[in-house]
C-alpha positions in Angstrom: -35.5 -4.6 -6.7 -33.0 -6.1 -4.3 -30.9 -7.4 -6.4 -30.8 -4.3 -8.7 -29.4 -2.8 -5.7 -27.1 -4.9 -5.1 -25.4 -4.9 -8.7 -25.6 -1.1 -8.6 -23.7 -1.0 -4.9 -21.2 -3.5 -6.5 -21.0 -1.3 -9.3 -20.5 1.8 -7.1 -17.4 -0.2 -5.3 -15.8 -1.4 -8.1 -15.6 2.3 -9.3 -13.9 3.0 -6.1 -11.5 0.9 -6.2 -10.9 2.1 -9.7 -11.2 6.0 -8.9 -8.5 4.8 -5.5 -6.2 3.0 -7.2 -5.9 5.7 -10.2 -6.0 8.6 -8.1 -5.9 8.2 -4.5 -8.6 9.1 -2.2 -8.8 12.7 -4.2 -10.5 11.2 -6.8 -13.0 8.8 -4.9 -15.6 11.5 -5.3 -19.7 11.3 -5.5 -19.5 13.1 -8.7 -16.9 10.8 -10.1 -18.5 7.6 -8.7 -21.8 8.6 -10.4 -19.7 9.7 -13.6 -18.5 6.3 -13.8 -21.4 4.1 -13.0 -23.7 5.9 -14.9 -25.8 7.0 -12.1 -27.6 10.2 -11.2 -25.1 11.8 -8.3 -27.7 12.2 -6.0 -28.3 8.1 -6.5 -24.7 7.9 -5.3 -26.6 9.1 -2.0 -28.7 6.9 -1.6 -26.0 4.0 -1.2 -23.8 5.4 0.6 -24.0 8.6 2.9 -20.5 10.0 2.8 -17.2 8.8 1.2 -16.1 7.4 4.4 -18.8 5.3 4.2 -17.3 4.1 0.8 -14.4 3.1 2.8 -15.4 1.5 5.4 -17.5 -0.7 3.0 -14.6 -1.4 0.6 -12.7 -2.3 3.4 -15.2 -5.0 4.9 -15.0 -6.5 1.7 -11.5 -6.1 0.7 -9.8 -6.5 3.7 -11.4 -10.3 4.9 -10.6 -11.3 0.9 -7.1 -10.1 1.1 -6.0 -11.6 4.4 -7.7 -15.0 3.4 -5.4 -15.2 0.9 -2.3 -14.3 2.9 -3.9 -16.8 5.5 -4.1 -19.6 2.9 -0.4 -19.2 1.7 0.5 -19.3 5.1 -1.1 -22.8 5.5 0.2 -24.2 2.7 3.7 -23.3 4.5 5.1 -26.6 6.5 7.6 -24.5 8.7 6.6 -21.6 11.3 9.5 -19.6 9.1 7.6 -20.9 6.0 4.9 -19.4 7.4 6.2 -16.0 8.2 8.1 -16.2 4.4 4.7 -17.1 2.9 2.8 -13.9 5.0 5.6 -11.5 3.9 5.3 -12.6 0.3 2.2 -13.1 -0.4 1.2 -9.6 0.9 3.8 -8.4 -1.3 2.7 -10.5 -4.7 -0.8 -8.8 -3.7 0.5 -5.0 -3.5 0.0 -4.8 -7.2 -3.8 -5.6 -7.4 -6.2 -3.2 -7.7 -7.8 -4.1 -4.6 -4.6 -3.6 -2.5 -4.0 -0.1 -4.7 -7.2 0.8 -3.8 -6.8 -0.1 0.6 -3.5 1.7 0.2 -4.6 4.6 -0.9 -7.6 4.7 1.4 -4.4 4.7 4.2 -2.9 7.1 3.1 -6.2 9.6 2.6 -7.8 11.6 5.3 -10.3 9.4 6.7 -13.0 9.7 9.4 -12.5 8.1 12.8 -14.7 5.6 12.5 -12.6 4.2 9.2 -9.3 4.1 10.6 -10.3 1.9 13.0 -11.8 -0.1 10.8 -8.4 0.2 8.8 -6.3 -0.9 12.0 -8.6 -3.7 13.1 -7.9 -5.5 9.8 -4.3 -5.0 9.9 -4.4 -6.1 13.5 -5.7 -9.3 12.1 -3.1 -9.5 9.5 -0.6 -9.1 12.2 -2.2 -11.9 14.5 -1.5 -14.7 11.7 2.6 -14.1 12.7 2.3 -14.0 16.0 1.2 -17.9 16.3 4.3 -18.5 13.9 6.7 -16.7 16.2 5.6 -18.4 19.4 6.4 -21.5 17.6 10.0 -20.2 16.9 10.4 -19.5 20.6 11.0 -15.7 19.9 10.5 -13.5 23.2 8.1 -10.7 21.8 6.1 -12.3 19.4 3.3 -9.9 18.8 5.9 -6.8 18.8 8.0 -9.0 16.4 4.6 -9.9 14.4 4.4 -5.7 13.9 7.5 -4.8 12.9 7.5 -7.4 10.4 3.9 -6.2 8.9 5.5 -2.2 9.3 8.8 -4.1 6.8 6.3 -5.4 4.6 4.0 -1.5 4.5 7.7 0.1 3.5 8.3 -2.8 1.0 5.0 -1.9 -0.7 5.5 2.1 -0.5 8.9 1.0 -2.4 7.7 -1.2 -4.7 4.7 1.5 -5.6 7.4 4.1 -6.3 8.7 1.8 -9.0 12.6 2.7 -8.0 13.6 -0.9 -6.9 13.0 -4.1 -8.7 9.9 -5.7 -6.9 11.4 -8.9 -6.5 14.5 -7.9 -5.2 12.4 -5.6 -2.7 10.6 -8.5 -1.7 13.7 -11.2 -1.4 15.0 -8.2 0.8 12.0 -8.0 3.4 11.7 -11.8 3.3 15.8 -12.4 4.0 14.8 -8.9 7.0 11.5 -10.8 8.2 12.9 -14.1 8.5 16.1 -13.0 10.2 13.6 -11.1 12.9 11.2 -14.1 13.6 14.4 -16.2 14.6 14.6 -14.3 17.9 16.8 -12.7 19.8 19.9 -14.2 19.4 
């Protein structure tokens, strides 16, 4: 019976991150989430209580997946500015996965209070993976540098989701921008 559960709560996500990523967080609905699965709506219930609760699930397990990855490009880097290219462009190479489409739209949607924090806490932790890089390049304001850079790379995927710019010559653009700002003040 456990496990049954489990594959039906997986299920249940996975049509989330479909209903988010096609539709934004209109369409992440119980109706549509029991449409998809198969399930009875009032099953849809049983899982989870509201569609903030949805969220925050998707985004424990979305979030710590996502940044391991950033955090494993950026150890592959040799240099503290290999580091900060690797965090810039790996978030980027990720904006066109589902999972990513899915947490971006959850972003943008009107979510409960408990779920935005949730939200910022993980980006807070994408943020602290720069901030180690830019001490190591001597820059004054680390952490506020570490921010600005992850608010270049959130416009760089809003751009690159509006499909008006070539993706790779958004990201070479916020890479050439994040690189020049973990240098310092000059």
């Amino acid at each position: 019976m456990a496990e049954h559960r489990t594959m039906q709560r997986h299920a249940l996500l996975e049509a989330a991150r479909t209903l988010l990523s096609e539709g934004g967080t209109e369409a992440l609905t119980f109706p549509a989430l029991a449409e998809r699965t198969g399930l009875a709506r009032s099953s849809v219930y049983e899982y989870f209580r509201s569609r903030a609760a949805v969220v925050e699930e998707l985004c424990a397990v979305d979030f710590p997946r996502w940044a391991a990855e950033v955090e494993s490009a950026m150890a592959e880097a040799a240099t503290p500015q290999g580091q900060i290219e690797a965090y810039v462009r790996q978030q980027l190479a990720l904006a066109g996965d589902r999972r990513h489409r899915a947490v971006v739209a959850i972003s943008a949607g009107e979510l409960d209070q408990g779920a935005r924090e949730q939200i910022r806490a993980a980006h807070g932790g994408l943020i602290t993976m720069t901030v180690e890089a830019l001490e190591a390049l001597g820059h004054a304001e680390p952490r506020l540098a570490a921010v600005l850079i992850q608010g270049l790379v959130d416009a760089a995927v809003r751009r690159i989701e509006l499909a008006v710019e070539d993706p790779a010559v958004v990201t070479e653009a916020v890479v050439t921008m994040a690189l020049r700002a973990a240098g310092g003040p000059s």
